[in-house]
N, CA and C atoms as a LAMMPS dump frame, in Angstrom:
ITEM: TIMESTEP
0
ITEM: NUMBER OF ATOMS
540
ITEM: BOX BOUNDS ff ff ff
-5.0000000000000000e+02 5.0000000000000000e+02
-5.0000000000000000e+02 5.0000000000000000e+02
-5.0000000000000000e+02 5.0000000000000000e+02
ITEM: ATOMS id mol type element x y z
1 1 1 N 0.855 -1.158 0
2 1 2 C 0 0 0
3 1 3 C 0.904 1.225 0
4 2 1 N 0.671 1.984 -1.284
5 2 2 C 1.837 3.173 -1.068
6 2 3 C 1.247 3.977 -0.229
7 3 1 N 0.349 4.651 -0.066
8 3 2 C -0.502 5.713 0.733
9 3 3 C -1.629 5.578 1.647
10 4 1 N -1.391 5.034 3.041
11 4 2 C -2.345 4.651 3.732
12 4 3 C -2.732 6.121 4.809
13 5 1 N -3.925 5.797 5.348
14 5 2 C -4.437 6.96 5.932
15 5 3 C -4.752 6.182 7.192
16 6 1 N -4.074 7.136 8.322
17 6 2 C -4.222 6.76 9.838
18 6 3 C -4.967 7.95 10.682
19 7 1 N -6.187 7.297 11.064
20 7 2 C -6.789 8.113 12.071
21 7 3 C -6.956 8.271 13.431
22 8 1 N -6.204 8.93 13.878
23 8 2 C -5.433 8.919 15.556
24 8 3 C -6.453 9.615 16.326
25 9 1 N -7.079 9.394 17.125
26 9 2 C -8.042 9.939 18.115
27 9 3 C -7.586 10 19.613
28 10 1 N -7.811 11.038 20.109
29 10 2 C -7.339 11.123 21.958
30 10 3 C -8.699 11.474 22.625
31 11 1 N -9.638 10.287 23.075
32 11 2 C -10.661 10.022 23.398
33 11 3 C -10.751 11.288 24.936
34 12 1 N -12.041 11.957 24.734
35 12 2 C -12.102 12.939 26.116
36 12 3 C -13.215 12.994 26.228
37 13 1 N -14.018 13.21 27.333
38 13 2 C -15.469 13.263 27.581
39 13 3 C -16.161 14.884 27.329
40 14 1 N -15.242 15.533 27.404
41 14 2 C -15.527 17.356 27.195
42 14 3 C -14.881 17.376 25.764
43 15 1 N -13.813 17.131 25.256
44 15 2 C -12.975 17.027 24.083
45 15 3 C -12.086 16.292 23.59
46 16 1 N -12.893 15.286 22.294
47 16 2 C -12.108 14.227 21.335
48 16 3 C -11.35 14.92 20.578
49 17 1 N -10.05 14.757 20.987
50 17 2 C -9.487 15.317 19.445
51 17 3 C -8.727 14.271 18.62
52 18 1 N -8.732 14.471 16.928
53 18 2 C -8.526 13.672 16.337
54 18 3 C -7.601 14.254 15.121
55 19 1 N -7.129 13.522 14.302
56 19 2 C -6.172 14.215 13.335
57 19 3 C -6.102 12.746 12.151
58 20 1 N -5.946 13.252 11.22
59 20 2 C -5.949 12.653 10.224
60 20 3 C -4.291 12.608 9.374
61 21 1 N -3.651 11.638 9.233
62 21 2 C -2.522 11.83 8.518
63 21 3 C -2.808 10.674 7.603
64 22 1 N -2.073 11.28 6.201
65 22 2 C -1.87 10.393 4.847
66 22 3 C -0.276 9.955 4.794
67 23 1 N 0.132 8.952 4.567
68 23 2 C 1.621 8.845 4.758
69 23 3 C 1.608 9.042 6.067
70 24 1 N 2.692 9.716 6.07
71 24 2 C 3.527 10.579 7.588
72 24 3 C 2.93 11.926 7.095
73 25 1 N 2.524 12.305 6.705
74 25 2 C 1.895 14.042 6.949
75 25 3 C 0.418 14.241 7.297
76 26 1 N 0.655 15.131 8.077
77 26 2 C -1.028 15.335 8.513
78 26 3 C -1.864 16.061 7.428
79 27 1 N -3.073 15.567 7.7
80 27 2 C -4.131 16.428 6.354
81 27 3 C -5.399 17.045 7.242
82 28 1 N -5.47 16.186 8.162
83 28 2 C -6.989 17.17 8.442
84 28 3 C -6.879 16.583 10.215
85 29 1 N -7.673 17.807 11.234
86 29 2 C -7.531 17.647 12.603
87 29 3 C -8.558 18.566 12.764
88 30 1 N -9.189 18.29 14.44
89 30 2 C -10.514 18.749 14.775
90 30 3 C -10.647 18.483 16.324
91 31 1 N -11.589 19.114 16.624
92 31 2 C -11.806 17.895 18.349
93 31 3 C -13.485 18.877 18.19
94 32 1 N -13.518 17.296 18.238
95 32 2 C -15.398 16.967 18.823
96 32 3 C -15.689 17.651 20.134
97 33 1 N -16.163 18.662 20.464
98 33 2 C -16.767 19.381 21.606
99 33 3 C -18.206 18.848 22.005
100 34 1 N -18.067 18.008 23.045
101 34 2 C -19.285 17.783 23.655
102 34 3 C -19.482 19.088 24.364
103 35 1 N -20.655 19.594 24.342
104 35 2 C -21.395 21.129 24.816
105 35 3 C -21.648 20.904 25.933
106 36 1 N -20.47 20.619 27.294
107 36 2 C -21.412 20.579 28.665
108 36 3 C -22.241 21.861 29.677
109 37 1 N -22.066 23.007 28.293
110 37 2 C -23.176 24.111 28.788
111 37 3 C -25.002 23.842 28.774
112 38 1 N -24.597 22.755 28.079
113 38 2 C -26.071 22.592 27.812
114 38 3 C -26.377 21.21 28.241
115 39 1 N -25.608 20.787 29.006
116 39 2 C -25.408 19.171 29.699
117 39 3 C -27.07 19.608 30.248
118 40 1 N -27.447 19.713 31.232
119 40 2 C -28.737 19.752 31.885
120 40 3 C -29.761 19.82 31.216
121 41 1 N -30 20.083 29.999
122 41 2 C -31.209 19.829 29.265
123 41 3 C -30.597 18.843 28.327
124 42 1 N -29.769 18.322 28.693
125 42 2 C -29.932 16.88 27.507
126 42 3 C -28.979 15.772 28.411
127 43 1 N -30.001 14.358 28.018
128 43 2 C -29.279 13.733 28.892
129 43 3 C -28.003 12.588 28.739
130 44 1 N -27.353 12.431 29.276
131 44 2 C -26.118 11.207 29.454
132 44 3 C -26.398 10.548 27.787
133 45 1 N -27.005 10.078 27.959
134 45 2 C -27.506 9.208 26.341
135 45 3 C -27.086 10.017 25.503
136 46 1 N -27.648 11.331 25.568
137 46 2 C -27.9 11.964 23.951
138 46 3 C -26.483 12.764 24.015
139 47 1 N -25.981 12.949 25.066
140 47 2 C -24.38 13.434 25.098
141 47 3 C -24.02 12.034 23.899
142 48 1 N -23.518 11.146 24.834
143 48 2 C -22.974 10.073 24.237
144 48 3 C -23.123 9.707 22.524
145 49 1 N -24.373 9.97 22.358
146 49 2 C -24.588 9.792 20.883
147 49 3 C -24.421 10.798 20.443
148 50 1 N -24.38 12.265 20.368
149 50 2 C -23.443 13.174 19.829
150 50 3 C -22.042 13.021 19.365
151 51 1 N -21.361 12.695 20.734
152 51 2 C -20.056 12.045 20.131
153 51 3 C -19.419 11.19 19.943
154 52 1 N -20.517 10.029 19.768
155 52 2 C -20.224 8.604 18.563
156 52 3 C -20.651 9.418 17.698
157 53 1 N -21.494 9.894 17.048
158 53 2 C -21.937 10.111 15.594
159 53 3 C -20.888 10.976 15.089
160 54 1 N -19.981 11.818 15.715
161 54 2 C -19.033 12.779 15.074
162 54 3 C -17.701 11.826 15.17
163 55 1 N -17.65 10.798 15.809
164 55 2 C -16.376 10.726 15.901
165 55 3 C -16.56 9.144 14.579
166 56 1 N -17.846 8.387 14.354
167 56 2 C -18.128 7.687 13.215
168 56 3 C -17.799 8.815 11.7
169 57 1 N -18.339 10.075 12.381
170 57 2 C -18.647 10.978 10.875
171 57 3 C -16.624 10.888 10.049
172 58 1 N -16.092 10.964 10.926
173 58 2 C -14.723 11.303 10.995
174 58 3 C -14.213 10.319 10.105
175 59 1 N -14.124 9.162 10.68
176 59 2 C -14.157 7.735 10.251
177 59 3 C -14.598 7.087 9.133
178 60 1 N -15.684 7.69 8.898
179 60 2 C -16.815 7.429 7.514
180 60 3 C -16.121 8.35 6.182
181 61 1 N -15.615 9.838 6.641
182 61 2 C -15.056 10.536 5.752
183 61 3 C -13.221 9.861 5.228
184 62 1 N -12.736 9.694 6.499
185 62 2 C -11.478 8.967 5.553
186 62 3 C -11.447 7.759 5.55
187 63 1 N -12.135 7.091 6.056
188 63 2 C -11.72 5.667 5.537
189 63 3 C -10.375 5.202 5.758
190 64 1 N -9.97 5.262 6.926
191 64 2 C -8.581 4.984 7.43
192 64 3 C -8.118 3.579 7.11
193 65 1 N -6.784 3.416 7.024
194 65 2 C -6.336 1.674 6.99
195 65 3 C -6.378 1.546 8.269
196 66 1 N -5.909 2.239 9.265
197 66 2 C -5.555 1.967 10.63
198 66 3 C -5.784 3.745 11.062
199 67 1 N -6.475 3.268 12.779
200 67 2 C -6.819 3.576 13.581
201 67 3 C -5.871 3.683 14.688
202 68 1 N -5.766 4.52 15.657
203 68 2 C -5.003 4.493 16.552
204 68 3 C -5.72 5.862 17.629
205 69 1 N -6.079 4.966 18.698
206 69 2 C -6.317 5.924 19.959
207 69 3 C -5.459 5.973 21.273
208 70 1 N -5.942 6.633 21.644
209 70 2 C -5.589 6.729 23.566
210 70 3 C -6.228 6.035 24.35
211 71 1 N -5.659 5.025 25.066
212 71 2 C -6.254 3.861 26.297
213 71 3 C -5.751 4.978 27.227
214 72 1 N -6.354 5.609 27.888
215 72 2 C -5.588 6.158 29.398
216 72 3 C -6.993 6.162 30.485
217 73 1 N -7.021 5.087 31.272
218 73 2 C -8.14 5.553 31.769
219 73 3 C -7.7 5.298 33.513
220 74 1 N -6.708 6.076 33.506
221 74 2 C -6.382 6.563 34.697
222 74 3 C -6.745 7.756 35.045
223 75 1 N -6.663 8.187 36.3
224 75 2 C -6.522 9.444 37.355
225 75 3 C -6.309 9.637 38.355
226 76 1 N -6.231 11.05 38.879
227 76 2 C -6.473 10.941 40.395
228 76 3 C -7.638 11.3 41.235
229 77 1 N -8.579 11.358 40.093
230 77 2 C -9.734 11.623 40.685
231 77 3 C -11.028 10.543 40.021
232 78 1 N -11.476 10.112 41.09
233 78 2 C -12.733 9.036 40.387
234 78 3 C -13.811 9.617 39.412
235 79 1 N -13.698 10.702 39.553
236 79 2 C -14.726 11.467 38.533
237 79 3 C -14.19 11.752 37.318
238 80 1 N -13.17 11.933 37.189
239 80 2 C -12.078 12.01 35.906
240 80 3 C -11.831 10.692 35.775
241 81 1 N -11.115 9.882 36.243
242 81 2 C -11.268 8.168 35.638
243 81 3 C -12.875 7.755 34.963
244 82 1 N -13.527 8.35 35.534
245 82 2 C -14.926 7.972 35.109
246 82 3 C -15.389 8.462 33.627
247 83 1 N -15.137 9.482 33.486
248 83 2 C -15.109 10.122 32.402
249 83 3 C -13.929 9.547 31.068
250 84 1 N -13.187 9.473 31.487
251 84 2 C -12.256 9.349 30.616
252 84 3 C -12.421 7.499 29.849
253 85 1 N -13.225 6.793 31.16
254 85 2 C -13.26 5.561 30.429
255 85 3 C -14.843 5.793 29.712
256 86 1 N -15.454 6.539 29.658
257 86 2 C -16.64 6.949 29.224
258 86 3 C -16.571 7.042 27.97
259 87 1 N -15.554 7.788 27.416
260 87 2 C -14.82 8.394 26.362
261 87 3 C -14.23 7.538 25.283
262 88 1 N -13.803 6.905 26.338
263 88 2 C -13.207 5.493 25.632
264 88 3 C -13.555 4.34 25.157
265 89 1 N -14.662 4.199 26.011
266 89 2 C -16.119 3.631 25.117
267 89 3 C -16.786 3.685 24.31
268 90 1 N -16.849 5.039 24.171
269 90 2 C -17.709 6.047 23.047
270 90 3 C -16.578 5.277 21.612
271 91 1 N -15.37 5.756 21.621
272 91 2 C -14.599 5.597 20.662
273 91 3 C -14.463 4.111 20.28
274 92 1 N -13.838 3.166 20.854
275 92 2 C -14.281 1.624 20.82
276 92 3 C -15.027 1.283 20.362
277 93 1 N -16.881 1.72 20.549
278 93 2 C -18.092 1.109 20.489
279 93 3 C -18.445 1.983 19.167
280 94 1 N -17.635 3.019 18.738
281 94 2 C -17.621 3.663 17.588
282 94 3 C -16.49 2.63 16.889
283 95 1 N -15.799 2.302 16.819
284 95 2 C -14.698 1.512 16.024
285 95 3 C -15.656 0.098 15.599
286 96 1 N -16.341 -0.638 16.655
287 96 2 C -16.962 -1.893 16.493
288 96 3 C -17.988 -1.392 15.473
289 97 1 N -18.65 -0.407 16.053
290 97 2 C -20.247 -0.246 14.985
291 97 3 C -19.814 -0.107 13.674
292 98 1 N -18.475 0.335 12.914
293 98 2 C -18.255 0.437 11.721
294 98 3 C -17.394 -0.669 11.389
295 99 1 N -17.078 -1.71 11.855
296 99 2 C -16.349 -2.927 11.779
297 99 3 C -14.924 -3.249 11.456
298 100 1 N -14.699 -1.974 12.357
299 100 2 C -12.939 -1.868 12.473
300 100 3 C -12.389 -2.681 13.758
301 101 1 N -11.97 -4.015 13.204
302 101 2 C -11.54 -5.149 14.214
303 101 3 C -9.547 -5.032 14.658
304 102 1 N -9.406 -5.289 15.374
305 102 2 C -8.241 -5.325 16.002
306 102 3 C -7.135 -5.442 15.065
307 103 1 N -7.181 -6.189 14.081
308 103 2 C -6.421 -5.762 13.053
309 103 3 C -6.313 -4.751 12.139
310 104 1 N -6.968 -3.758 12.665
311 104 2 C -6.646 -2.178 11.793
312 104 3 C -7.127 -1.158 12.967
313 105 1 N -6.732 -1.629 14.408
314 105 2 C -6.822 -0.401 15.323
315 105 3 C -5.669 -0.995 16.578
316 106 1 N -4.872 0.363 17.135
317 106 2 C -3.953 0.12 17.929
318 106 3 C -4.317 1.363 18.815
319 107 1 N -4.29 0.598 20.195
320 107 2 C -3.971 1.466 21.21
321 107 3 C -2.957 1.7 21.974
322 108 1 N -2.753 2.839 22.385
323 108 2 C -1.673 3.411 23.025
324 108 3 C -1.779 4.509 24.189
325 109 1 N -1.287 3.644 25.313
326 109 2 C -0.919 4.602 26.476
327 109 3 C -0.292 5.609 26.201
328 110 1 N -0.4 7.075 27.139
329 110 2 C 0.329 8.345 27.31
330 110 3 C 1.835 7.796 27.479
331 111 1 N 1.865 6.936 28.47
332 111 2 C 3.442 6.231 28.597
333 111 3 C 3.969 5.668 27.767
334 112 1 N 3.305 5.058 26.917
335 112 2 C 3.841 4.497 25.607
336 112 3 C 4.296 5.874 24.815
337 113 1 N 3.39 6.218 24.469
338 113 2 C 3.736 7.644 23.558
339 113 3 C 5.491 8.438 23.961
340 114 1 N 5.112 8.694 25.422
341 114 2 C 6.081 8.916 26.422
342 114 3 C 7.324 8.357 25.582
343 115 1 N 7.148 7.119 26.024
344 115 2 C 8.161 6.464 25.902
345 115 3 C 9.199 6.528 24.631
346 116 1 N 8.066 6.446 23.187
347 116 2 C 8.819 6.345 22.401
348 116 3 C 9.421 7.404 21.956
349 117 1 N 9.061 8.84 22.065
350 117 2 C 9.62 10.078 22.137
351 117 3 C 10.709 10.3 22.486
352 118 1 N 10.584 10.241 24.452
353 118 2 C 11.69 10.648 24.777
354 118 3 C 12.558 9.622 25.309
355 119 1 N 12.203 8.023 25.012
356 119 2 C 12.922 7.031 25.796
357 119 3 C 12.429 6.544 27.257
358 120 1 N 11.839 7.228 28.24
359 120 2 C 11.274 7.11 29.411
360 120 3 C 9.664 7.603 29.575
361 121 1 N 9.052 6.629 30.42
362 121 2 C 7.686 6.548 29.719
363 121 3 C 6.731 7.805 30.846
364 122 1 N 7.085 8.368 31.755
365 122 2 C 7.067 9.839 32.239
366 122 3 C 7.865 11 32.785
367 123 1 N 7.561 11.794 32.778
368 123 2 C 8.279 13.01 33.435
369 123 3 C 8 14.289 32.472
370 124 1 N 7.858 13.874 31.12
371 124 2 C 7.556 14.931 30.082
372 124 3 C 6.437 15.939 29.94
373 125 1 N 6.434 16.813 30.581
374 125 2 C 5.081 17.901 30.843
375 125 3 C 4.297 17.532 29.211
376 126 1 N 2.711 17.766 29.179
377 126 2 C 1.828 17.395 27.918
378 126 3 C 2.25 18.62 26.741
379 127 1 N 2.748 19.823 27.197
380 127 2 C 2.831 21.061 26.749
381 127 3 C 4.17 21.105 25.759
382 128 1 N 5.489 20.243 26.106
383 128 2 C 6.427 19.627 25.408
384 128 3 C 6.218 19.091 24.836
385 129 1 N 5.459 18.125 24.945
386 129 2 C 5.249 16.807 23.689
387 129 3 C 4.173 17.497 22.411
388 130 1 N 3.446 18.843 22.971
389 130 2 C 2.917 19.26 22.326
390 130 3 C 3.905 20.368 21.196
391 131 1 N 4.448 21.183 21.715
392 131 2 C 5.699 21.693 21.006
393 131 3 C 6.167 20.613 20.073
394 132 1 N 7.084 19.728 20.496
395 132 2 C 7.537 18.489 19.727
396 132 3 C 6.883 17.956 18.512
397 133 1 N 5.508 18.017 18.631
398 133 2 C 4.623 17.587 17.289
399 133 3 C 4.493 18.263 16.483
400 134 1 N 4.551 19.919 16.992
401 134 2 C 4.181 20.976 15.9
402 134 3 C 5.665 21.239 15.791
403 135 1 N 6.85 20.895 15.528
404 135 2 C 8.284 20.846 15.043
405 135 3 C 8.245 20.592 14.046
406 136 1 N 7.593 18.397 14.346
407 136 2 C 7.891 17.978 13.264
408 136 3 C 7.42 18.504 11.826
409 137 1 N 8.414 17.971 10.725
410 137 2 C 7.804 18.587 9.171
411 137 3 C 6.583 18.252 8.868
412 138 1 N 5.497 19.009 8.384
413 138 2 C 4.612 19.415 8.281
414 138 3 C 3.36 19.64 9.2
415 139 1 N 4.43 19.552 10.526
416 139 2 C 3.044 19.544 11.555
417 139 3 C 2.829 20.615 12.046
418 140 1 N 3.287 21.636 11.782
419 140 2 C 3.017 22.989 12.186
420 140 3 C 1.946 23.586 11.596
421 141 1 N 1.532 23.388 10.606
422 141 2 C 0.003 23.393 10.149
423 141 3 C -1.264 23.276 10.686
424 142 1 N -1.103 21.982 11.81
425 142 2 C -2.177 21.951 12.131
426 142 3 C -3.248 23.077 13.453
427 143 1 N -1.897 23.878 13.53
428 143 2 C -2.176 24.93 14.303
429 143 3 C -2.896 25.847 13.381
430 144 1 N -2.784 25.819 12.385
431 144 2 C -3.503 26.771 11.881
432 144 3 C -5.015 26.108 10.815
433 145 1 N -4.857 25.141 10.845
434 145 2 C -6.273 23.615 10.317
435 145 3 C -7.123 24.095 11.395
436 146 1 N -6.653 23.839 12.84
437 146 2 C -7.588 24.194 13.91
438 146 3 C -8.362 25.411 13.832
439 147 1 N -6.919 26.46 13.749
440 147 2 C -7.623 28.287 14.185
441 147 3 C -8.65 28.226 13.061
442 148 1 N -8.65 27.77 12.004
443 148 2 C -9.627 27.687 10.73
444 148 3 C -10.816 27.557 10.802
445 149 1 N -11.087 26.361 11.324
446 149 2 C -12.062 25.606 12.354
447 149 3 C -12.939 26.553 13.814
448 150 1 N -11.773 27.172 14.375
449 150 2 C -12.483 28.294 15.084
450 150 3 C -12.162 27.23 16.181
451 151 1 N -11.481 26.111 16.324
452 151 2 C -11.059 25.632 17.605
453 151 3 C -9.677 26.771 18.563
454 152 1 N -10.679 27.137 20.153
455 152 2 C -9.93 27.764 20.751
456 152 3 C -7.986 27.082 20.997
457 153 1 N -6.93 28.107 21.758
458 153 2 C -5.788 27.247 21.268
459 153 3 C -5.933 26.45 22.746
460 154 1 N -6.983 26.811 23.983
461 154 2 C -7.279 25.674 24.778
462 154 3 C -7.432 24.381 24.443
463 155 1 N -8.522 24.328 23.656
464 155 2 C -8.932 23.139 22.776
465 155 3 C -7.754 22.378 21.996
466 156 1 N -7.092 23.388 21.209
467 156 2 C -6.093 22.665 20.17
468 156 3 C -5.211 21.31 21.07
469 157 1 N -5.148 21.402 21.809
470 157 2 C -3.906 20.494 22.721
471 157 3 C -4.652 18.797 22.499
472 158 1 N -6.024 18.769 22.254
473 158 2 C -6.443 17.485 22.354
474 158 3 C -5.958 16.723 20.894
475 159 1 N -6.327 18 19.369
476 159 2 C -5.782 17.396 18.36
477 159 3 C -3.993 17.14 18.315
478 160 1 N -3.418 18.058 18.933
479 160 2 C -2.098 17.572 18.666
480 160 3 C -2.003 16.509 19.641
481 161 1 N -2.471 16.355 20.69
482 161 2 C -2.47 14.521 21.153
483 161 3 C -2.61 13.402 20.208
484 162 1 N -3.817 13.916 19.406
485 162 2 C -4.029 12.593 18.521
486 162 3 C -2.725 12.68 17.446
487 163 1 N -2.425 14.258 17.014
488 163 2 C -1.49 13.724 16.276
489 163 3 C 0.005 13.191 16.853
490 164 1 N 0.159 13.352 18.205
491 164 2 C 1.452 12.792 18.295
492 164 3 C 0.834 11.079 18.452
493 165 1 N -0.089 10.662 18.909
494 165 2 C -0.483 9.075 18.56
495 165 3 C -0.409 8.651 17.098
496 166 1 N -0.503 9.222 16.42
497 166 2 C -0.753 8.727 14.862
498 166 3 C 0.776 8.895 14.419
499 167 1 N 1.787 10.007 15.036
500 167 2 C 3.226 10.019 14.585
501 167 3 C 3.972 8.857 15.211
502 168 1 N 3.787 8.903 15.986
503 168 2 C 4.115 7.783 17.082
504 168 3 C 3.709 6.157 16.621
505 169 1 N 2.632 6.333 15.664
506 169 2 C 2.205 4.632 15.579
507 169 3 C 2.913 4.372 14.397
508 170 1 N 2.832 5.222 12.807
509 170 2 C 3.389 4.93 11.951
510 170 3 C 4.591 4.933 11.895
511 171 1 N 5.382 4.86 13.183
512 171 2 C 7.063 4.815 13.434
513 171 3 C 7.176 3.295 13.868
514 172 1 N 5.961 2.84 14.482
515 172 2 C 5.974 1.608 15.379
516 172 3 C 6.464 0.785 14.319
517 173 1 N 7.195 -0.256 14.615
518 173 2 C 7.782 -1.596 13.345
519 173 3 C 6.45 -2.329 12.885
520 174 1 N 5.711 -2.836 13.961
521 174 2 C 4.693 -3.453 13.851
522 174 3 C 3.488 -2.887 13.257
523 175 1 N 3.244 -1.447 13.507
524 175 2 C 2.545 -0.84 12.455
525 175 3 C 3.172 -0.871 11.194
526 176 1 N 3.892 -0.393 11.033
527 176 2 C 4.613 -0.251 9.327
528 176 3 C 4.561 -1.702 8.416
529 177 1 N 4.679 -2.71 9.091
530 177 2 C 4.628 -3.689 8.928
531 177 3 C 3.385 -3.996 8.331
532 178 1 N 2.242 -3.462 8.9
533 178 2 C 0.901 -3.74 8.492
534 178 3 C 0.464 -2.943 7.413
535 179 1 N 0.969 -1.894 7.108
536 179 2 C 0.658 -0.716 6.319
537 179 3 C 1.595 -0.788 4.895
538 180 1 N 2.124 -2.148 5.004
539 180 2 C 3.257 -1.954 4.044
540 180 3 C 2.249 -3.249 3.165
């Protein structure tokens, strides 16, 4: 396959962000804003199906070979662990409903990511690794894909997560391997 398309998602219960790369270059990035201003008139359910249907819409538009998210469903707070595996469900149970099976989706811990960056799998503030992505060649763009979009640069930090997962996977041996 000369040109495969990987869609990297960093699963969040307030904000999915996701990024799209062809090859090794990024083409398109976003993060799904669940609206929790308006959480109280709509309930748990219809949150949830908001952002399966955007994060399927995503999915449906590129037609990825491979998939790659964020497993992190740690914290230090039970209400944030709660959320975050919430999130992670959403994305999963979005991967199954379109029949993307384990052989064209990889997950990856923050420590993994960690790891393969800087060699050690913490200590690296999120704000570095975020710098680091918008270095690499052609990823400085996506700072401005976002502002386009009208995503605040609060917000932006979730898509360059996904894109350092998606830089990070098509380096993996075992990905390349599959994509080749």
């Amino acid at each position: 396959m000369s040109t495969y398309t990987v869609v990297a998602i960093d699963p969040g219960w307030r904000n999915t962000g996701w990024c799209v790369l062809q090859g090794s270059k990024p083409i398109d990035a976003g993060v799904i804003i669940n609206d929790t201003t308006k959480a109280r008139r709509r309930t748990h359910s219809e949150r949830t199906r908001d952002v399966m249907t955007d994060v399927m819409s995503v999915l449906k538009m590129y037609e990825p070979d491979l998939v790659v998210y964020e497993r992190n469903l740690g914290s230090q707070s039970v209400r944030a662990a709660t959320a975050m595996r919430a999130a992670f469900t959403i994305v999963v149970s979005s991967l199954n409903a379109l029949g993307y099976g384990p052989e064209r989706c990889i997950e990856l811990t923050p420590q993994a990511v960690r790891k393969h960056i800087t060699g050690k799998g913490t200590g690296t503030p999120k704000h570095l690794l975020n710098d680091w992505i918008r270095a690499r060649p052609g990823f400085g763009l996506l700072t401005d894909i976002l502002k386009d979009q009208g995503v605040v640069r609060s917000r932006q930090e979730h898509a360059l997560d996904a894109a350092l997962l998606g830089y990070v996977a098509i380096r993996m041996d075992e990905v390349r391997a599959l994509l080749t």
